[in-house]
N, CA, C and O of each residue as an XYZ file, in Angstrom:
444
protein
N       0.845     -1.167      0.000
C       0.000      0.000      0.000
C       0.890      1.229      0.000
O       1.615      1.257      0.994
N       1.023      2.120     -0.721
C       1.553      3.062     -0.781
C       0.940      4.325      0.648
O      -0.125      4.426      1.258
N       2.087      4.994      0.688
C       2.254      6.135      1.790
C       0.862      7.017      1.227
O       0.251      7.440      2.208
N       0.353      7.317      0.232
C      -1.039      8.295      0.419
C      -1.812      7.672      0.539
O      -2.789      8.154      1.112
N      -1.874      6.515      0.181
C      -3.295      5.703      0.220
C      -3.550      5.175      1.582
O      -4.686      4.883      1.956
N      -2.090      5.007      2.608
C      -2.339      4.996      4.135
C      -2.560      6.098      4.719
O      -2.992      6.363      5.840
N      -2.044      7.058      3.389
C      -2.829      8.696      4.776
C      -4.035      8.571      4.647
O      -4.702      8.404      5.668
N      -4.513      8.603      3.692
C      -5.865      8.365      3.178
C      -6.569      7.844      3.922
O      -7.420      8.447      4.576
N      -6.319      6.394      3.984
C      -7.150      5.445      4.929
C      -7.083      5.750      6.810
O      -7.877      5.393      7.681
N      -5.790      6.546      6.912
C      -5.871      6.911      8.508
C      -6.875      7.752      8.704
O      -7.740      7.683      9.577
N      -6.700      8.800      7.612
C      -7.495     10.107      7.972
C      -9.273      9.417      8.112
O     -10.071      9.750      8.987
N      -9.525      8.454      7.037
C     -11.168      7.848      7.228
C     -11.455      7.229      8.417
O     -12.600      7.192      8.868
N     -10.514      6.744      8.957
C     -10.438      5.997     10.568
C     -10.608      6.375     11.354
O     -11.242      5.865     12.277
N      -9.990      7.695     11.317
C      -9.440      8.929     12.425
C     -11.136      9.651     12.698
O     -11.564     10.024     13.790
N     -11.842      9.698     11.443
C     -12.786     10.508     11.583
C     -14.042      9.887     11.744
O     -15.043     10.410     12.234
N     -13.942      8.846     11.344
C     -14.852      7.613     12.015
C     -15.012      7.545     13.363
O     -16.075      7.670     13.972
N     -13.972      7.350     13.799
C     -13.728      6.993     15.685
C     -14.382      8.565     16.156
O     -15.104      8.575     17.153
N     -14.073     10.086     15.309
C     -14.724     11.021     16.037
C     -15.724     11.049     15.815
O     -16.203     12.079     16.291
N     -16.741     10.224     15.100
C     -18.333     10.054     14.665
C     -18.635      9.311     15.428
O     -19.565      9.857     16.022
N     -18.408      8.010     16.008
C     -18.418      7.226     17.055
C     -19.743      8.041     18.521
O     -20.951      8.048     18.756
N     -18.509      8.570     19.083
C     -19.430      9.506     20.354
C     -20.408      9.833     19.999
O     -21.549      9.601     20.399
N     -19.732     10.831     18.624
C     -21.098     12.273     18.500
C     -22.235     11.095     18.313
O     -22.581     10.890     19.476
N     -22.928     10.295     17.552
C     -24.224      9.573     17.283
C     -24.375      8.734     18.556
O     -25.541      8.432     18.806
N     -23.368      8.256     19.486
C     -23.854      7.642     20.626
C     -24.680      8.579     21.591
O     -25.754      8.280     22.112
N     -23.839     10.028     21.769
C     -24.508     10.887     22.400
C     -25.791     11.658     22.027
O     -26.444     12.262     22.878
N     -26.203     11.607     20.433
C     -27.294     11.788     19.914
C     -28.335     10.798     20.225
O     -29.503     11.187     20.209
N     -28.055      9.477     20.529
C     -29.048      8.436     20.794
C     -29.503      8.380     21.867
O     -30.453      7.637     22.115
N     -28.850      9.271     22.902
C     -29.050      8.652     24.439
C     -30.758      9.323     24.737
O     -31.417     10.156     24.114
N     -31.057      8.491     26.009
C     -32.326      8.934     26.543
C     -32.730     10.086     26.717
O     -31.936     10.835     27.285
N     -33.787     10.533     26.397
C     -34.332     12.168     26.465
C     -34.710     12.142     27.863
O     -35.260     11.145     28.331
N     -34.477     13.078     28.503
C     -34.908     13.723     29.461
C     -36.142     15.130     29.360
O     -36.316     16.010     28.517
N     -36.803     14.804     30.615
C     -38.156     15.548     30.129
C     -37.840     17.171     30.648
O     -37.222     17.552     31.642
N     -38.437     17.860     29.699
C     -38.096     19.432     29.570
C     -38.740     20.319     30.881
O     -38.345     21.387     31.348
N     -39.907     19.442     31.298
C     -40.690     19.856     32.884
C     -41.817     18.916     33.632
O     -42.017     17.727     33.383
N     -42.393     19.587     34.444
C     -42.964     18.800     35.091
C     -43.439     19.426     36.010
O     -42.837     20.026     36.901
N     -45.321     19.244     35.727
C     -46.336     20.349     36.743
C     -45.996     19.574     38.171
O     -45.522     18.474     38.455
N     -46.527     20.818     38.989
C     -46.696     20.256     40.494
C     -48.308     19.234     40.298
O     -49.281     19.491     39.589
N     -48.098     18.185     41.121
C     -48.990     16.949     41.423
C     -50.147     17.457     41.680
O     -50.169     18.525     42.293
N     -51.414     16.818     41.275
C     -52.309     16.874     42.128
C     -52.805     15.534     41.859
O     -53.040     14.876     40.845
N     -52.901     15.318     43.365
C     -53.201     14.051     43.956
C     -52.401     13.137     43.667
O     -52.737     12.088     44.218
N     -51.351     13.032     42.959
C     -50.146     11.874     43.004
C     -50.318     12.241     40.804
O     -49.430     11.741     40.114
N     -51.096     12.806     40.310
C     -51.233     13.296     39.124
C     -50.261     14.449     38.626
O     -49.973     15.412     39.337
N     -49.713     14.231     37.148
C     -48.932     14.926     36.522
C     -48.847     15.468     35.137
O     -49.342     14.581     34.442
N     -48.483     16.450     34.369
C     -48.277     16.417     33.261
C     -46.441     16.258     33.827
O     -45.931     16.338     34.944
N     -45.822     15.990     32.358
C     -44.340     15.242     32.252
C     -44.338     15.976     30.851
O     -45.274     15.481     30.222
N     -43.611     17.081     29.963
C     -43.293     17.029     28.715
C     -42.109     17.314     28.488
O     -41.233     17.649     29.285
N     -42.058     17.150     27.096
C     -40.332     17.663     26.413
C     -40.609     18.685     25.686
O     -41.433     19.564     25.938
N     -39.551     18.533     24.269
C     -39.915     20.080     23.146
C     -41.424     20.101     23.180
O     -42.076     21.039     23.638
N     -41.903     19.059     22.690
C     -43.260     18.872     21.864
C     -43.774     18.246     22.313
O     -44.936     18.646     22.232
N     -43.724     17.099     22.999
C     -44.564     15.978     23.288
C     -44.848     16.173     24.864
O     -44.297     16.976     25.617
N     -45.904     15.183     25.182
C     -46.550     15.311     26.482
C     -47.249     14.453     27.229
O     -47.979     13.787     26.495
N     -47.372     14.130     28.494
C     -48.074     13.079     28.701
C     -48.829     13.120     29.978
O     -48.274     13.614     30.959
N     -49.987     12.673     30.065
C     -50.505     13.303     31.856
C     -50.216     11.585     32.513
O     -49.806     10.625     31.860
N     -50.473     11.606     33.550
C     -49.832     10.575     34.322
C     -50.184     10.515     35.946
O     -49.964     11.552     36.572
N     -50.572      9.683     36.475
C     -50.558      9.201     37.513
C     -49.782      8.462     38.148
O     -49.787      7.424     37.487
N     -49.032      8.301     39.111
C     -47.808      7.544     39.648
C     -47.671      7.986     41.037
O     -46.801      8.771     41.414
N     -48.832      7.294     42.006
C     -50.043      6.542     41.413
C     -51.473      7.961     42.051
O     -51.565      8.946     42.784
N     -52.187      7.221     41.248
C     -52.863      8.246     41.452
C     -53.567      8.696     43.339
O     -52.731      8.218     44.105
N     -54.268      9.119     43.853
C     -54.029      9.241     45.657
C     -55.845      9.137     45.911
O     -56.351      8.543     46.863
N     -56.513      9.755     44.977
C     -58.169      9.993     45.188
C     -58.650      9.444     43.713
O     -57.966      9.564     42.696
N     -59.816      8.881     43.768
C     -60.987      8.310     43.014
C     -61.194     10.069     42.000
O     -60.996     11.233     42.348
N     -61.523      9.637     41.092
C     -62.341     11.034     40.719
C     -61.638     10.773     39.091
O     -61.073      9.771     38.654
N     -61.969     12.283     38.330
C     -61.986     12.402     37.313
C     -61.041     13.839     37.030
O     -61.421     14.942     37.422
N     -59.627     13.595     36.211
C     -58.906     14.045     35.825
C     -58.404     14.543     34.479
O     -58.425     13.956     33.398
N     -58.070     15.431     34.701
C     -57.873     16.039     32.550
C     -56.960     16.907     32.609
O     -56.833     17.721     33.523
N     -56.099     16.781     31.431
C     -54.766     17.826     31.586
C     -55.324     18.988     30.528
O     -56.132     18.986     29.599
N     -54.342     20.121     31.251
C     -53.964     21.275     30.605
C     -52.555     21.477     29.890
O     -51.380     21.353     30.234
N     -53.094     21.770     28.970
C     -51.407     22.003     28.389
C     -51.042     23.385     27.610
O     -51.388     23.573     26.444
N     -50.626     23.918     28.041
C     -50.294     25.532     27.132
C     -48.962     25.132     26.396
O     -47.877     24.682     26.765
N     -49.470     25.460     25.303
C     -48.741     25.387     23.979
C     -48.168     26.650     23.151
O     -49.044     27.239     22.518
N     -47.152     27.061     23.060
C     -46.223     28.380     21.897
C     -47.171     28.550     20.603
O     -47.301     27.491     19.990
N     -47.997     29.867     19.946
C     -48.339     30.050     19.148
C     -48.877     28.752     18.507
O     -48.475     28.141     17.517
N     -50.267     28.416     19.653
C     -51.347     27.864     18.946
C     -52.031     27.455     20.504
O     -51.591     27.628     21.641
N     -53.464     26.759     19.936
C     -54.300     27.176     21.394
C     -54.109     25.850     22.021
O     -53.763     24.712     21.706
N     -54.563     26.642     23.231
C     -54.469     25.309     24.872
C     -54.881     24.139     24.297
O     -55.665     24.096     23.349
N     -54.275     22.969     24.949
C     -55.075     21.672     24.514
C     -55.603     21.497     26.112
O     -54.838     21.263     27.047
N     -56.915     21.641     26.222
C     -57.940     20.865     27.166
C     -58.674     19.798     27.286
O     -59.739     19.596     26.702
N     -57.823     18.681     28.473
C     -58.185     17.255     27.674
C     -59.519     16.959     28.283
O     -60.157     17.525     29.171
N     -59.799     15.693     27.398
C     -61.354     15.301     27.869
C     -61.344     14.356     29.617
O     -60.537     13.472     29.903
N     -62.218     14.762     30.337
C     -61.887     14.155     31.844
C     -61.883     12.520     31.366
O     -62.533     11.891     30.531
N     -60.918     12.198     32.234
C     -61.208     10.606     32.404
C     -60.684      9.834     34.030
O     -59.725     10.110     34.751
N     -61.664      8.896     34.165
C     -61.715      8.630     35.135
C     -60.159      7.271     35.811
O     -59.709      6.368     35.105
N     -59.730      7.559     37.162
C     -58.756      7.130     37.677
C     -59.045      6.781     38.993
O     -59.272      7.582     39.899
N     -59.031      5.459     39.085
C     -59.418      5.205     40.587
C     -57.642      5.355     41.467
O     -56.537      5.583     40.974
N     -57.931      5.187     42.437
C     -57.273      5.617     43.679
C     -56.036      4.448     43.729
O     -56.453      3.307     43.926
N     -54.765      4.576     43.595
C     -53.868      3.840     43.752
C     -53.435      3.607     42.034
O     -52.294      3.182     41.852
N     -53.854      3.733     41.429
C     -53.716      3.250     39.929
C     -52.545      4.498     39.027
O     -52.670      5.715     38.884
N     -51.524      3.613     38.590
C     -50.547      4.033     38.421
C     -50.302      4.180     36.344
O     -49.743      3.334     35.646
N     -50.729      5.077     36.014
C     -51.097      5.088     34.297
C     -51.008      6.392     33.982
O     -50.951      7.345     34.759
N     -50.997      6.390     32.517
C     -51.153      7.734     31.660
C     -52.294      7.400     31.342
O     -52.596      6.336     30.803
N     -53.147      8.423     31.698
C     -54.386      8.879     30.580
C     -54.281     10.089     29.695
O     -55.373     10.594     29.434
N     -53.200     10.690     29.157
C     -53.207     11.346     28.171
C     -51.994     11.676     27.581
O     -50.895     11.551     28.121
N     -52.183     12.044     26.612
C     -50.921     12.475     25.863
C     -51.136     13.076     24.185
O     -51.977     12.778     23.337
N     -50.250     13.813     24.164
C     -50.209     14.407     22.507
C     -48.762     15.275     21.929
O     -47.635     14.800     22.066
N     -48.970     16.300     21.426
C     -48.194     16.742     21.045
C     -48.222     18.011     20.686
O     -49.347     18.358     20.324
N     -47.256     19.004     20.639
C     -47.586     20.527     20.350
C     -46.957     20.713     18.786
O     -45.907     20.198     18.402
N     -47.716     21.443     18.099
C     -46.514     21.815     17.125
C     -45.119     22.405     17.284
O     -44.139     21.829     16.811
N     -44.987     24.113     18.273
C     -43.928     24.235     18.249
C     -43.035     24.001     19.879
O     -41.831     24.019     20.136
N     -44.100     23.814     20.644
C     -43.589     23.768     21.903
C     -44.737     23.777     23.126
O     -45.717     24.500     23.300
N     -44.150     22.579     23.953
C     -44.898     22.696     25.307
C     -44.872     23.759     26.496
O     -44.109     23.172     27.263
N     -45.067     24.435     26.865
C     -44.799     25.421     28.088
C     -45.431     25.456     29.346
O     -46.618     25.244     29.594
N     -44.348     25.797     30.255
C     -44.589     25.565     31.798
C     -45.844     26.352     31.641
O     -46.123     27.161     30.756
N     -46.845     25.803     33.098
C     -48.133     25.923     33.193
C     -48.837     24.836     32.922
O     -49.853     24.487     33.523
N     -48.335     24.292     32.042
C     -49.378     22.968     32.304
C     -49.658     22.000     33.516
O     -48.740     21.565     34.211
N     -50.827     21.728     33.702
C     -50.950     20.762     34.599
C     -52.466     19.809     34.466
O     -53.156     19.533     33.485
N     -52.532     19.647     35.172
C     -53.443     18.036     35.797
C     -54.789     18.711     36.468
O     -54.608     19.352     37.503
N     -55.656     18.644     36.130
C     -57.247     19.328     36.793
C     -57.731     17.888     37.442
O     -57.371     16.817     36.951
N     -58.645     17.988     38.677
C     -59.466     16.880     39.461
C     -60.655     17.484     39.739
O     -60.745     18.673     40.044
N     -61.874     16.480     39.619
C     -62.764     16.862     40.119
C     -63.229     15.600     40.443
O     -63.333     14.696     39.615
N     -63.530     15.495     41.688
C     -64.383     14.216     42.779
C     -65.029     13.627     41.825
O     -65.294     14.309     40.835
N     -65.423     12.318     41.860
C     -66.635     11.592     40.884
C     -67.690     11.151     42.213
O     -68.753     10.570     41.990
């Protein structure tokens, strides 16, 4: 093998191994962008865009629905659904076009 065709091939190696990290560190687990204060053991959890309401676990019987304020476009107000007491689940989730924003949270009302 001639001397350019091993620079050659070092330099593709060389820059390989620095592509390595960068896409490992692009893959890793997302971490969530916020997170309303509880009610009743109830949560919204989102990132850029996405969102999810959640119980973990939930503390009272009743009927729950998230709020979500969203960047240039309107509130999403979810439809109530019901969560008994101890029960540990998402009942909602979606997505914003350009962004989720603090303020969202978790509404209860007794059933």
């Amino acid at each position: 093998m001639g001397s350019a065709l091993k620079t050659q091939v070092a330099r593709i190696v060389a820059i390989g191994l620095l592509a390595v990290p960068s896409v490992a560190l692009a893959a890793g687990t997302a971490s969530a962008a916020g997170w309303s204060p509880k009610t009743n053991g109830c949560e919204v959890v989102w990132w850029d865009t996405a969102w999810k309401a959640q119980c973990v676990p939930a503390e009272k019987d009743g009927y729950y629905h998230a709020y979500i304020k969203r960047t240039a476009q309107s509130d999403y107000v979810g439809t109530e659904r019901w969560v008994s007491a101890g029960a540990t689940k998402v009942f909602d989730s979606g997505a914003a076009i350009f962004a989720v924003q603090d303020g969202s949270r978790v509404y209860y009302t007794a059933g």
